[in-house]
C-alpha positions, 0 to 999 in steps of 0.5 A, a space after each residue: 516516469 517509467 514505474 518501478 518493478 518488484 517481484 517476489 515468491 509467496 509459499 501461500 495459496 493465491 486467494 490468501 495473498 490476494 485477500 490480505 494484500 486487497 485490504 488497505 489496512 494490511 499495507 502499513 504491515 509490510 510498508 512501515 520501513 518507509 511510511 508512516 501515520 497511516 489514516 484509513 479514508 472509510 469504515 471498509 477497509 476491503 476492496 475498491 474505493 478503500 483508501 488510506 492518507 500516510 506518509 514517505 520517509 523520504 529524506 529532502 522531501 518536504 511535502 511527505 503525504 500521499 493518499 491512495 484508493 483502490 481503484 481496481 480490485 480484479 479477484 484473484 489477480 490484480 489490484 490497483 491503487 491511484 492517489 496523489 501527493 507531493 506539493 498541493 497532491 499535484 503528483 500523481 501515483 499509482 501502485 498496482 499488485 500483480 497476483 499469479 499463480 508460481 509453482 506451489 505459491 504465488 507471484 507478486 510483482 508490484 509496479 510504483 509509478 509517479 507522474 511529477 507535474 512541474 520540473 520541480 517535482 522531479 526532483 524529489 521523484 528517486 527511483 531507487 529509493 521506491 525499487 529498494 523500498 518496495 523490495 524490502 517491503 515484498 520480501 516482508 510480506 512474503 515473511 508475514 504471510 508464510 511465517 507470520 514474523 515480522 509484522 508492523 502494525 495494521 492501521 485503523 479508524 481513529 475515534 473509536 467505535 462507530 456503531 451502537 452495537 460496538 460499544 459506544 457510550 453514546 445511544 
């Protein structure tokens, strides 16, 4: 199916933006209106191969797990995002974050593709859902980067520390 576009204008440097947005832990910040239960896949959450499981809050859709991986992390512009969810993770998606330099801040335009496999699963596939989601969720990054305000919570590594020296009980 044709992705779905959104664009917005950050007040920030382009190596700022592109840093925040190319760790995977940062996403469930900006993207909590619409996800949730965010699980990371790895210890480093930054650059290709980070990955994360989480959930669409997307009403009639039984099947709400996605997961995604960086696939692509081109410094200072462009990182993308492949992954699967939907009955048996049979959809395949794909988000990729443009980072160009606009004026005194940065462009980032993000582009949402689904590729349902069975008519079935088209069904669940709602364009506007994802356009009007994703513009929120761009409009509160570009919040969180220039000021600050309105920031979700980041996701982590469930268990505790992993490391002798973090302070793990167990040496």
């Amino acid at each position: 199916m044709d992705p779905v576009t959104q664009t917005v204008l950050v007040s920030r440097p382009v190596a700022e933006v592109f840093d925040y947005l190319a760790d995977i832990a940062n996403h469930p910040e900006f993207l909590d209106h619409f996800t949730s239960e965010w699980n990371l896949t790895r210890e480093d959450t930054y650059g290709t191969g980070a990955g994360a499981r989480f959930k669409f809050h997307q009403r009639g859709n039984r099947f709400p797990w996605v997961d995604q991986t960086i696939l692509e992390c081109d410094a200072p512009r462009r990182i993308v995002l492949a992954g699967r969810g939907g009955k048996y993770n049979r959809v395949r998606t794909v988000t990729a974050y443009a980072i160009e330099p606009s004026g005194s801040g940065t462009r980032v335009t993000v582009s949402f593709e689904t590729e349902p496999k069975y008519p079935s699963d088209k069904l669940v596939d709602r364009r506007g859902f994802y356009k009007r989601q994703f513009g929120k969720g761009l409009r509160r990054l570009a919040g969180i980067l220039e000021d600050g305000h309105d920031r979700g919570t980041r996701a982590s590594i469930a268990g505790g520390a992993r490391k002798p020296a973090t302070g793990t009980p167990l040496r």
